[in-house]
C-alpha positions in Angstrom: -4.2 188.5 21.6 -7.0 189.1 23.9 -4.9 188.9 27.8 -7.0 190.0 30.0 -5.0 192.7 31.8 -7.0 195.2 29.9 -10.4 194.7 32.3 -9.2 197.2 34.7 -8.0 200.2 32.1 -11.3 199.6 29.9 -13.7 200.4 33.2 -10.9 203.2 34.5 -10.5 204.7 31.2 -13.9 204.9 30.3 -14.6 207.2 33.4 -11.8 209.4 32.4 -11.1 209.2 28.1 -11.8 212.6 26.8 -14.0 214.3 23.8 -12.9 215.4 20.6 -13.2 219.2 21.2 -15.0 221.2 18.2 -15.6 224.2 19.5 -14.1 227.2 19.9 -13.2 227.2 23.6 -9.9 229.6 24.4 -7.4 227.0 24.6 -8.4 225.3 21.3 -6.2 227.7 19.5 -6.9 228.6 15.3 -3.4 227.2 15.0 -4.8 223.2 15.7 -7.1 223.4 12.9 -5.7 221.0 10.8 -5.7 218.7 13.5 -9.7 219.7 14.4 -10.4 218.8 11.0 -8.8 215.6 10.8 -10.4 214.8 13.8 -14.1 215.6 12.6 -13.5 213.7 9.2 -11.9 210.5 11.2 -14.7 210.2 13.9 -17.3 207.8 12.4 -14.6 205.6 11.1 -13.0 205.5 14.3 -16.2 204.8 16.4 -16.7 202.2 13.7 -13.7 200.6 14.1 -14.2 201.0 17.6 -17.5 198.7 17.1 -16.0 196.4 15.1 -12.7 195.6 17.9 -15.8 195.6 20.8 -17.3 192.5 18.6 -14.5 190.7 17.6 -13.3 191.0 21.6 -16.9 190.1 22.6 -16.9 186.8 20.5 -13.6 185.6 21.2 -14.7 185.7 25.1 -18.2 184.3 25.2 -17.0 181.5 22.8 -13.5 180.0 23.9 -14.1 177.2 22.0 -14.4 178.3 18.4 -12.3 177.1 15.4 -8.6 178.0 15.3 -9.6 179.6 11.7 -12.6 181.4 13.3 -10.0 182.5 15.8 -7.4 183.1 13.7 -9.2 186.1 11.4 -10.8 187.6 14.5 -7.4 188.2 16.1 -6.0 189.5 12.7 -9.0 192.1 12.1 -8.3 193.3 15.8 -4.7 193.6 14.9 -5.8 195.4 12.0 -7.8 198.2 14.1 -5.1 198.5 16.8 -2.8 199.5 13.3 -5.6 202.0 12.3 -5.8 203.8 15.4 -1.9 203.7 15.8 -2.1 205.3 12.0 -4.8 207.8 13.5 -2.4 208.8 16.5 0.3 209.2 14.5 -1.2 211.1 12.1 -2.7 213.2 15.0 0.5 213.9 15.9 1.8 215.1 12.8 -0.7 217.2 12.5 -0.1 218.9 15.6 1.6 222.3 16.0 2.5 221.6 19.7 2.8 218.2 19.5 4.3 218.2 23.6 1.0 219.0 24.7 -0.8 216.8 22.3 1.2 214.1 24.2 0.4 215.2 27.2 -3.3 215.2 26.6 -3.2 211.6 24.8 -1.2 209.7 27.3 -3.9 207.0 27.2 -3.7 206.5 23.5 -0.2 206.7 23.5 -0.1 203.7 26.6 -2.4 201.6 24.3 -0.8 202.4 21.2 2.8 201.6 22.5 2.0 198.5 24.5 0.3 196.0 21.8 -1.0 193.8 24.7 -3.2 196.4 25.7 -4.5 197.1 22.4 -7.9 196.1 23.6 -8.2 199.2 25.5 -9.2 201.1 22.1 -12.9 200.3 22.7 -12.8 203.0 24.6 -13.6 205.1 21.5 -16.8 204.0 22.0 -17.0 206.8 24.2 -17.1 209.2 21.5 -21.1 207.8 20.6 -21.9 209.7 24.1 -20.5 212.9 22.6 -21.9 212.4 18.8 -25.3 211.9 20.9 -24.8 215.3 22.4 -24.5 217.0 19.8 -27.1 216.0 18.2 -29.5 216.1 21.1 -28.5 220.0 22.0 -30.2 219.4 25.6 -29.8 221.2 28.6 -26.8 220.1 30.3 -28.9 217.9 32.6 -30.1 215.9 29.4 -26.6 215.8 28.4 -25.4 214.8 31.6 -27.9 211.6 31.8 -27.0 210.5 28.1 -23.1 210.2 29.2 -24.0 208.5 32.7 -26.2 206.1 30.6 -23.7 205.6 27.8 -20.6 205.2 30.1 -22.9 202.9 32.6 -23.7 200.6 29.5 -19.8 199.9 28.3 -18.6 200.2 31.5 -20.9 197.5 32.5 -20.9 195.0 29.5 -16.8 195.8 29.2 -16.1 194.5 33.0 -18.3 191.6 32.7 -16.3 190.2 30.0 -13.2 191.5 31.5 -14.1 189.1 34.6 -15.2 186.6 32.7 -12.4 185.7 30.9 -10.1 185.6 33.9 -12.7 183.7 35.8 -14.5 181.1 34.2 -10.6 178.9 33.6 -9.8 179.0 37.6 -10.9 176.1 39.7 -12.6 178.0 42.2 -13.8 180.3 39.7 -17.5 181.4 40.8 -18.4 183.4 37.4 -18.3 181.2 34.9 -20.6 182.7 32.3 -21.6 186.0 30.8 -25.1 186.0 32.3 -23.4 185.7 36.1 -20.4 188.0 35.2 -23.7 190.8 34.3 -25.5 190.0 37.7 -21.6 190.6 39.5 -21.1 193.5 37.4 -24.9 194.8 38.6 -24.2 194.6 42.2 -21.0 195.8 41.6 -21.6 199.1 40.2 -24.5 199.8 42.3 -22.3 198.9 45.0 -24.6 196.7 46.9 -22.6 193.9 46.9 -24.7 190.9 47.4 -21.3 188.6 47.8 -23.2 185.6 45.6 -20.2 186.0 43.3 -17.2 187.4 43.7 -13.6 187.0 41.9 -11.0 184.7 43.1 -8.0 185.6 40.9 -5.8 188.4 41.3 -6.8 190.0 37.9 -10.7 189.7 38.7 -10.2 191.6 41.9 -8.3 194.2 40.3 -11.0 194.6 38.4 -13.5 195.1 40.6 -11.7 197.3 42.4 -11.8 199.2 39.4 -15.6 198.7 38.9 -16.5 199.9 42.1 -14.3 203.5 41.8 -16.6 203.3 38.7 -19.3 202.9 39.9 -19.0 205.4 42.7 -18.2 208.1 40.1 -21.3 207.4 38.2 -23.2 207.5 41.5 -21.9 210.6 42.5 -22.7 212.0 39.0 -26.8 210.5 39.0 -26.7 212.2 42.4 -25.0 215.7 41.4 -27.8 215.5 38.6 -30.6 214.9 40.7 -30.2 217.9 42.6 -29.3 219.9 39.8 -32.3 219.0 38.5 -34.4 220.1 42.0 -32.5 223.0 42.3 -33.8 224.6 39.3 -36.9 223.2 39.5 -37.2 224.5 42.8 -35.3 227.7 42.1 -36.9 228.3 38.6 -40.4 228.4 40.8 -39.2 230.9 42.9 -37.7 232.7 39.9 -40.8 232.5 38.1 -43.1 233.9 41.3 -41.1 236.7 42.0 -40.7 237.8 38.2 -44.8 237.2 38.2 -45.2 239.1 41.3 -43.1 241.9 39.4 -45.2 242.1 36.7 -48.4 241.8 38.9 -47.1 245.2 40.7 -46.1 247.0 37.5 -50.1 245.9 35.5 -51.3 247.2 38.7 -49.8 250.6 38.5 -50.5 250.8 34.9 -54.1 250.1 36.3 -53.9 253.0 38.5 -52.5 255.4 35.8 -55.6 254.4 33.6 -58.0 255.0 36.3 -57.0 257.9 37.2 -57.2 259.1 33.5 -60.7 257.7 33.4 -61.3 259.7 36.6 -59.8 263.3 34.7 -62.0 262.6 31.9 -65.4 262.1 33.7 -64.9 265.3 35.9 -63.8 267.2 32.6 -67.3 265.6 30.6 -69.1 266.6 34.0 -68.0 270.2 33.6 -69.3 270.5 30.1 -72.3 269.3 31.0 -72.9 271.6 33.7 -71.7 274.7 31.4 -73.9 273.4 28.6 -77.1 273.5 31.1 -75.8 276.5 32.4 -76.2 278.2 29.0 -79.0 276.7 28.0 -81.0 278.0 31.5 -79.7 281.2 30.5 -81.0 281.1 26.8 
């Protein structure tokens, strides 16, 4: 039930497993909005499910010795999800208007859907948490940005340290042998600094890390991307900010001008009256 020839998929696909789109971009036609819908209503279930199969997947890998009963019902509920999200795709399908494209722009649901040894890989709904969190956090895209590194750097992560684990630990010159050394590998994996205390012997554990590391990479290159985002507009806002100021420094100051100058008008048309007034008082 759970062979490990998912590891590599769950850390690849997480990088690359796409959002539910719900708004009303140009090539989200009015036609797919039976499909939209479906999609809306079918999330939390989904990412439910999608909690549920991560647990079950968890268990059966940091406890290899459990009960053949205990093991029995966990492989049963995950065959149960991978039916529900072949039900989902299906019905997804269905629903679609140009169902070519919908293919096109599902291939990884159809791979997992249509190869039952790889059903694991539907965890990767988990992704959609990142995008429910976005929506309800209506950030600035650097806000958004850090909650899908974080989110993506978290089951990436925890999904390649049981990946390695399980094809590990059973080898005789297996150097990761439990989950709390498969999370230090997976650390200096992703960060790629590579301290080399553990590394993966099997065939399967390097293909893993080989997909970890592209991972890891990616989200480097995003943290960095966001970083100086982040400087440029603080750095540009500034200078934004001064020159607008400076703007409406000049424009105060002219208004300043025009009022003096009124003032001015005013005084020499008060000192004129008072000169005539004397002027015909003398006289009087």
């Amino acid at each position: 039930m759970c062979g490990p020839a998912q590891g590599v998929a769950v850390i690849m696909g997480a990088m690359s497993a796409e959002p539910v789109r719900t708004d009303n971009r140009a090539d989200d036609e009015p036609d797919e909005t039976r499909l939209r819908r479906w999609e809306q209503r079918t999330e939390w279930p989904m990412i439910a499910l999608s909690v549920l199969f991560f647990a079950g997947y968890a268990w059966v890998v940091l406890e290899p010795g459990m009960d053949r009963g205990t093991r029995s019902t966990l492989d049963l509920g995950m065959w149960l999800v991978w039916a529900a999200f072949a039900a989902d795709y299906l019905v997804r399908l269905a629903l679609s208007r140009r169902r070519g494209r919908f293919v096109l722009r599902n291939l990884f649901d159809l791979v997992v859907i249509a190869v039952p040894m790889l059903r694991q890989l539907r965890v990767l709904r988990l992704v959609m948490v990142l995008v429910l969190i976005n929506r309800r956090i209506q950030a600035r895209v650097r806000g958004q940005v850090v909650a899908y590194v974080s989110g993506a750097t978290l089951l990436v992560g925890v999904s390649a340290a049981l990946a390695v684990l399980q094809v590990e630990r059973d080898h005789p010159d297996g150097m990761i042998t439990n989950f709390g050394d498969a999370l230090w590998w997976t650390m200096t994996t992703i960060t790629t600094v590579g301290y080399g205390d553990y590394s993966p012997v099997t065939g399967q554990g390097k293909l893993i890390a080989t997909g970890l590391m592209l991972a890891g990479i990616a989200l480097l290159g995003v943290v960095t991307g966001s970083i100086a985002s982040w400087f440029v507009e603080k750095f540009g806002g500034m200078e934004e900010s001064e020159r607008e100021s400076r703007q409406a420094d000049a424009v105060r100051a002219e208004e300043l001008r025009g009022e003096v100058a009124d003032l001015r008008a005013e005084i020499t048309a008060l000192r004129e009256q008072l000169v005539g007034a004397r002027t015909d008082d003398s006289r009087a």
